[in-house]
Backbone bond lengths (Angstrom), bond angles and torsions (degrees), N, CA, C in turn:
res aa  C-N    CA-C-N  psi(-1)  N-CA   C-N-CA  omega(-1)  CA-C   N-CA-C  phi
1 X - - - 1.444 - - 1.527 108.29 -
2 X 1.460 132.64 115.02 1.275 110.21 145.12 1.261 144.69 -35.82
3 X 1.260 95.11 143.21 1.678 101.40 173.08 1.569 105.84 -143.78
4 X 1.484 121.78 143.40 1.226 134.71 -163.93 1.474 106.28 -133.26
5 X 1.675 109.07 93.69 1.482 105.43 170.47 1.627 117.08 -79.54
6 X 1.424 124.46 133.85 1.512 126.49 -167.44 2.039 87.57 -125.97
7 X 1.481 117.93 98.98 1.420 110.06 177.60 1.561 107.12 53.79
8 X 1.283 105.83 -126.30 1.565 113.71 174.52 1.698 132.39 -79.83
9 X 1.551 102.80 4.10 1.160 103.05 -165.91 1.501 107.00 -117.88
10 X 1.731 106.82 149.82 1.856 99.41 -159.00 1.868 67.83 -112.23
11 X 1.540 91.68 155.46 1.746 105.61 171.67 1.625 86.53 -134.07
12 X 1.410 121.23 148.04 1.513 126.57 122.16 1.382 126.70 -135.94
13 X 1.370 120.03 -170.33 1.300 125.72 -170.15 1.602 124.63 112.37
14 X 1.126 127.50 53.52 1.558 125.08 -149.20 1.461 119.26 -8.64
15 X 1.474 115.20 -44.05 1.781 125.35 -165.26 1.569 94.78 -96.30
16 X 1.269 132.08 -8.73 1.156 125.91 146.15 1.624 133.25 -44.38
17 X 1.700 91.23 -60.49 1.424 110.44 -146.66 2.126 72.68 -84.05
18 X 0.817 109.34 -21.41 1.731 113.08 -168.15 2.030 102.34 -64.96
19 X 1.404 117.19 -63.69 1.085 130.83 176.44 1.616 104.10 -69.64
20 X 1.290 130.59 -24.43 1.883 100.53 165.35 0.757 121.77 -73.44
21 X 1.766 108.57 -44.83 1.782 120.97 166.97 1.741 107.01 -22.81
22 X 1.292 91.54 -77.88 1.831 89.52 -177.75 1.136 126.73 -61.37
23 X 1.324 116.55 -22.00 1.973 105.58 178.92 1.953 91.00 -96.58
24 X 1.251 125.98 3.76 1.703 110.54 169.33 1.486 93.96 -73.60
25 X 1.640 109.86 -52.32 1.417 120.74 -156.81 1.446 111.57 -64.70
26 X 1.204 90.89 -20.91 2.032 99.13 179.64 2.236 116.07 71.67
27 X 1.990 77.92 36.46 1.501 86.35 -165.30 1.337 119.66 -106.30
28 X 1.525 105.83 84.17 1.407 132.38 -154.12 1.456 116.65 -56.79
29 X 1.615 118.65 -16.26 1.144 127.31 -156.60 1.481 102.91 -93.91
30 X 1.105 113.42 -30.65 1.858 130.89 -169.95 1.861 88.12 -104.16
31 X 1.267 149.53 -30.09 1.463 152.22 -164.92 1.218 109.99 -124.51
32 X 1.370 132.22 34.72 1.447 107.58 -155.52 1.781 111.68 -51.32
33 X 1.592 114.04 177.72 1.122 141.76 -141.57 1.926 97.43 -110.74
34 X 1.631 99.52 -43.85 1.072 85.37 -172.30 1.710 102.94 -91.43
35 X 1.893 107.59 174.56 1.144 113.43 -154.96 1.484 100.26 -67.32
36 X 1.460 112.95 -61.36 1.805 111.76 -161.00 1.599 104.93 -63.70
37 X 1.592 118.29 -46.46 1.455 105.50 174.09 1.902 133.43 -54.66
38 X 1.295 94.68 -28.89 1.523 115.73 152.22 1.547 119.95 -42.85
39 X 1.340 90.13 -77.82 1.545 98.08 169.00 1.559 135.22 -42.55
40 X 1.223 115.78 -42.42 1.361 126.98 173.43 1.539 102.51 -71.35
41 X 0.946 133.11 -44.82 1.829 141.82 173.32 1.747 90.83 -43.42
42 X 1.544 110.68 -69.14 1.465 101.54 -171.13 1.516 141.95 -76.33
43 X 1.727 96.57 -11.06 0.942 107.04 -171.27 1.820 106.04 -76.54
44 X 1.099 86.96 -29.73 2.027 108.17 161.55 1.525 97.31 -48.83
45 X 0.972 121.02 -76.11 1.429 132.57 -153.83 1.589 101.30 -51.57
46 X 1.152 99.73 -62.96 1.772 121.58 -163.73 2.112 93.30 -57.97
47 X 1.232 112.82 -41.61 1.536 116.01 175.02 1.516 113.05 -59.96
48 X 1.557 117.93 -37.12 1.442 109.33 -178.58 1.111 118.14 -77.92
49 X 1.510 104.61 -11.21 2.055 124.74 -167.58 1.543 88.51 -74.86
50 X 0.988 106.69 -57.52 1.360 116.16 -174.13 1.798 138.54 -69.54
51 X 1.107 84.03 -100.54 1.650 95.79 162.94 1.724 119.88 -53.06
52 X 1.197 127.87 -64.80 1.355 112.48 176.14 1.460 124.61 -78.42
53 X 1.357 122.29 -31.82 1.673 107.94 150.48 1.434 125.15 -60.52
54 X 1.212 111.96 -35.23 1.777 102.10 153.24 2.053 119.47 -50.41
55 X 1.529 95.40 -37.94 2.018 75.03 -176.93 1.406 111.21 -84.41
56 X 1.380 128.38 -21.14 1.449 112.85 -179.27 1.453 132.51 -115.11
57 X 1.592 93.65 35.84 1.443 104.89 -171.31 1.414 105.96 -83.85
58 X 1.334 136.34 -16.27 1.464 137.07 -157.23 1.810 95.70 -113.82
59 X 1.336 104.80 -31.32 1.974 95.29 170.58 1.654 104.45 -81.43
60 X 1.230 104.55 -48.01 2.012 106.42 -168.13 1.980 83.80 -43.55
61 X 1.305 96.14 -78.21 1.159 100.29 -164.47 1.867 142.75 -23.29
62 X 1.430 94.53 -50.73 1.415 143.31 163.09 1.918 100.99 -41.83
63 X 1.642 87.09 -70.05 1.298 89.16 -152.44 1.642 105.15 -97.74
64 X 1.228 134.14 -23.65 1.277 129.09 -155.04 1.944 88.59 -116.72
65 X 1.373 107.14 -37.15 1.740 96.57 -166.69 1.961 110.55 -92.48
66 X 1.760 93.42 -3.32 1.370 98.04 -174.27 1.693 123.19 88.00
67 X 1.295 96.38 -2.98 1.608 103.05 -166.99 1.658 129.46 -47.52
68 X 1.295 139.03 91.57 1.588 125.99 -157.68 1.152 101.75 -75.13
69 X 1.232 146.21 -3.93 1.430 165.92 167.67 1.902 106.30 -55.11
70 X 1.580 100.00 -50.54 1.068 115.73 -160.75 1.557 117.68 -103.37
71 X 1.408 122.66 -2.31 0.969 147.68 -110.77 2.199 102.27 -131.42
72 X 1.222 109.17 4.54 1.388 112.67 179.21 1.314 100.79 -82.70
73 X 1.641 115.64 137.75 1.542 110.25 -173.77 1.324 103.26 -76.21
74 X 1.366 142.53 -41.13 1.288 124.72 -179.51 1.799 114.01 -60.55
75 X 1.248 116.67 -23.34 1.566 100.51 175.57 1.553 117.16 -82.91
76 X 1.587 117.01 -14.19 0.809 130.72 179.60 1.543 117.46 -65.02
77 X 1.729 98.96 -64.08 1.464 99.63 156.34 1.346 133.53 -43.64
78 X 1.565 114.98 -37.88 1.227 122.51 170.85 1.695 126.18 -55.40
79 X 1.101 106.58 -42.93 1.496 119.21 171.45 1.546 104.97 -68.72
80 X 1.278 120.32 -52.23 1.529 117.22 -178.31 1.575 113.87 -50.88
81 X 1.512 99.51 -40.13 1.671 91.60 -176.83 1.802 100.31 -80.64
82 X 1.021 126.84 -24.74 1.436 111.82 -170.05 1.550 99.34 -68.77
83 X 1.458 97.64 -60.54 1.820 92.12 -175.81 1.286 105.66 -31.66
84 X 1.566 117.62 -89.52 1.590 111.13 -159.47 1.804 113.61 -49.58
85 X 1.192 136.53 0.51 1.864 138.88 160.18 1.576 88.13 -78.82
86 X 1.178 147.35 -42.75 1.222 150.25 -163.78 1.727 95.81 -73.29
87 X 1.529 125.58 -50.97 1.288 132.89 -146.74 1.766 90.71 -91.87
88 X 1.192 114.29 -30.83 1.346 132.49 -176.87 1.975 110.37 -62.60
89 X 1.632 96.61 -36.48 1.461 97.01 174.62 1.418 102.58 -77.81
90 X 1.509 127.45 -56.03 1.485 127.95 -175.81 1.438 93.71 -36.05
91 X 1.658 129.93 -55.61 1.557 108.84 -143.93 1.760 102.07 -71.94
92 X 1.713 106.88 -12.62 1.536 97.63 -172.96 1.062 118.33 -85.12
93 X 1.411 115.92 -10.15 1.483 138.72 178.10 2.253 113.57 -78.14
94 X 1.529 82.88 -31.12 1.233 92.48 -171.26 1.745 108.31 -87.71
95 X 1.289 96.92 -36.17 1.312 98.13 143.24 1.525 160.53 -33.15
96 X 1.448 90.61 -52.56 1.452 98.33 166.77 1.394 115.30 -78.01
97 X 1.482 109.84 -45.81 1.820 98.62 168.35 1.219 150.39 -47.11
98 X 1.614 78.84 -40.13 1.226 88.38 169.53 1.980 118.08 97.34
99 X 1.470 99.78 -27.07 1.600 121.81 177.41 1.348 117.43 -137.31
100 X 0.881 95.88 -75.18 2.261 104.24 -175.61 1.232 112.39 -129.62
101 X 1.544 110.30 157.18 1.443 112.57 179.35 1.336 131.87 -38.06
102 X 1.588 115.05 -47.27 1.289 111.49 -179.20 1.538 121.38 -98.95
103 X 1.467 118.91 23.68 1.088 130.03 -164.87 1.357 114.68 135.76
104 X 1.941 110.12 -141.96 1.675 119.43 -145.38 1.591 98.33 -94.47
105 X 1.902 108.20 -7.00 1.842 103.13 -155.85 1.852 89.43 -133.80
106 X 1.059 108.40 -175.82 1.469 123.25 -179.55 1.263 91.09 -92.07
107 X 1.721 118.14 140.62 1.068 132.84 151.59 2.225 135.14 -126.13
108 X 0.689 122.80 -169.04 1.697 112.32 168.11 1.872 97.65 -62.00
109 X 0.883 115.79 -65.44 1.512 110.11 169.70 1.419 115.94 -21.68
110 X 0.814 122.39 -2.16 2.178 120.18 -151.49 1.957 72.80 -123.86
111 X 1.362 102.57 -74.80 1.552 107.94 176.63 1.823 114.02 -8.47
112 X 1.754 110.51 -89.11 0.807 112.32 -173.04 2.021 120.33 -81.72
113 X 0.729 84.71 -3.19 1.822 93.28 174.50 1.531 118.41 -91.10
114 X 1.389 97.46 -23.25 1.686 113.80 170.71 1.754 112.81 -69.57
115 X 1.413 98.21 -53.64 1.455 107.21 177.68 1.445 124.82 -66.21
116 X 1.236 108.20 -23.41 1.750 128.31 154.99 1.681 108.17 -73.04
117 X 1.125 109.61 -54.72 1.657 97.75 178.05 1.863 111.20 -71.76
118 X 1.173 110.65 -1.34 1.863 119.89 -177.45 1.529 86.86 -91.58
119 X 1.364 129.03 -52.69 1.309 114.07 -176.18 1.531 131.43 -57.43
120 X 1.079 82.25 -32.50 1.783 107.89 -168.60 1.807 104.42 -63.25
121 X 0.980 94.32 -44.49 1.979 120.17 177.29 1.230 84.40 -58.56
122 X 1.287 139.96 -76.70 1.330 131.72 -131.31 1.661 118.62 -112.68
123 X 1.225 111.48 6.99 1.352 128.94 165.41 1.981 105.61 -79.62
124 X 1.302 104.78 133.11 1.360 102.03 166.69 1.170 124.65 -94.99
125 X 1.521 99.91 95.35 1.575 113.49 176.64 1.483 128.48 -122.57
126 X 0.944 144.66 -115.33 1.545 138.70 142.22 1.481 91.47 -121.35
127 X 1.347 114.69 140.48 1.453 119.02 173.76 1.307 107.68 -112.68
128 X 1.834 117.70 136.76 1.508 101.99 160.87 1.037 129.66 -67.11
129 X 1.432 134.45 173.07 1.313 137.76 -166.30 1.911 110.19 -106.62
130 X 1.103 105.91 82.01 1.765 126.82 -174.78 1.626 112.93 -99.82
131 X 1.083 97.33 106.90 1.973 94.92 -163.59 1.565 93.67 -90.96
132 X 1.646 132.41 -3.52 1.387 128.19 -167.62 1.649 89.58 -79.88
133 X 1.682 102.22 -54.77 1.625 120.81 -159.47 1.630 89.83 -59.22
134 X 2.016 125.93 -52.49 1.820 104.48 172.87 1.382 124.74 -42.06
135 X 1.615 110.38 -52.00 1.686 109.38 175.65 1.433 117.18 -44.53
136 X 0.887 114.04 -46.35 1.548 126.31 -179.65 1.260 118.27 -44.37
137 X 1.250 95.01 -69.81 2.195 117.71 169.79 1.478 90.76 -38.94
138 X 1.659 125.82 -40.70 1.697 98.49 -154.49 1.271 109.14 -74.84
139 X 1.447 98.91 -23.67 1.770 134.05 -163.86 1.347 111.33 -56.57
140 X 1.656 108.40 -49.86 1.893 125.35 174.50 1.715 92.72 -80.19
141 X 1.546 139.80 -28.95 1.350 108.27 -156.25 1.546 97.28 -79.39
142 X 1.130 127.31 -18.15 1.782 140.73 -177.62 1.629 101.27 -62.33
143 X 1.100 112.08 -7.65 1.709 104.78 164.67 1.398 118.83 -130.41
144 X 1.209 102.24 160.18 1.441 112.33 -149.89 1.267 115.83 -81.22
145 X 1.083 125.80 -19.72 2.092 137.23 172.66 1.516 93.05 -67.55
146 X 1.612 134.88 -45.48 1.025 136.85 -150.72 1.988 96.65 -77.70
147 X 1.222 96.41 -52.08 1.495 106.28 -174.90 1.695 107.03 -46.67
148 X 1.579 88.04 -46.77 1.770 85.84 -162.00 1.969 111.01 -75.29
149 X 1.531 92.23 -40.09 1.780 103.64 161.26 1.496 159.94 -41.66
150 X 1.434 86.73 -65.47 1.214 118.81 170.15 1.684 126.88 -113.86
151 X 1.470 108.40 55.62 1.748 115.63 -172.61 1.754 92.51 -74.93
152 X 1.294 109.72 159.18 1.470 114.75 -179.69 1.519 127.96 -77.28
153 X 1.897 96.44 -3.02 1.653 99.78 167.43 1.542 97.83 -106.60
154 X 0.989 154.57 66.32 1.402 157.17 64.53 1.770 158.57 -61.14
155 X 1.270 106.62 99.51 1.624 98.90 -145.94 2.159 98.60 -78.80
């Protein structure tokens, strides 16, 4: 789990420690300022918290962290098919934008939805075939955190 000491203050929660980062930094472009563009940034966020770390926690786990916990083939399968119905909404989403989750620019949404779509790549599962979610991948490899982060031999 992260944890983010700031002086005296302990933060966790990844999309936590993600959204103070940007409103300390005053980094409007990844947080915007105003309310509804805000909103759409989190409502991204709050969906990957949720719903898609809920479908691929029992295959990642299973299969990439070794987990025997996690590790029954029917839940396994089960998680595999939810993720990609999960990856299936991103590509329709990614679709309509046309660029990034919350619209025309990169936002914290791109952050943690990227690292969910990096997993998703690199877990051995059957993947659906989403040409919005490939554009996308090319979209994050064009920056430079992504290059150094998220290479495709790291799950």
């Amino acid at each position: 789990m992260p944890v983010l000491l700031d002086g005296d203050v302990v933060l966790w929660e990844s999309n936590t420690l993600c959204r103070y980062l940007a409103a300390r930094e005053r980094a409007e472009t990844l947080l915007p300022a105003d309310p509804l563009d805000r909103a759409h940034v989190e409502q991204w966020m709050d969906w990957q918290a949720s719903d898609l770390n809920a479908a691929w926690r029992d295959a990642f786990m299973a299969l990439v962290r070794g987990s025997a916990a996690h590790a029954e083939p029917a839940r396994v399968a089960a998680s595999a098919a939810a993720w990609n119905r999960c990856m299936a909404v991103l590509d329709a989403r990614l679709e309509d934008t046309g660029a990034f989750v919350a619209g025309g620019h990169f936002t914290l949404a791109d952050i943690v939805i990227g690292l969910a779509v990096h997993r998703w790549r690199c877990t051995p599962i059957e993947h659906a075939v989403l040409p919005a979610v490939n554009a996308y991948v090319e979209r994050l490899r064009e920056r430079k955190a992504w290059a150094a982060h998220a290479r495709d031999d790291l799950p």
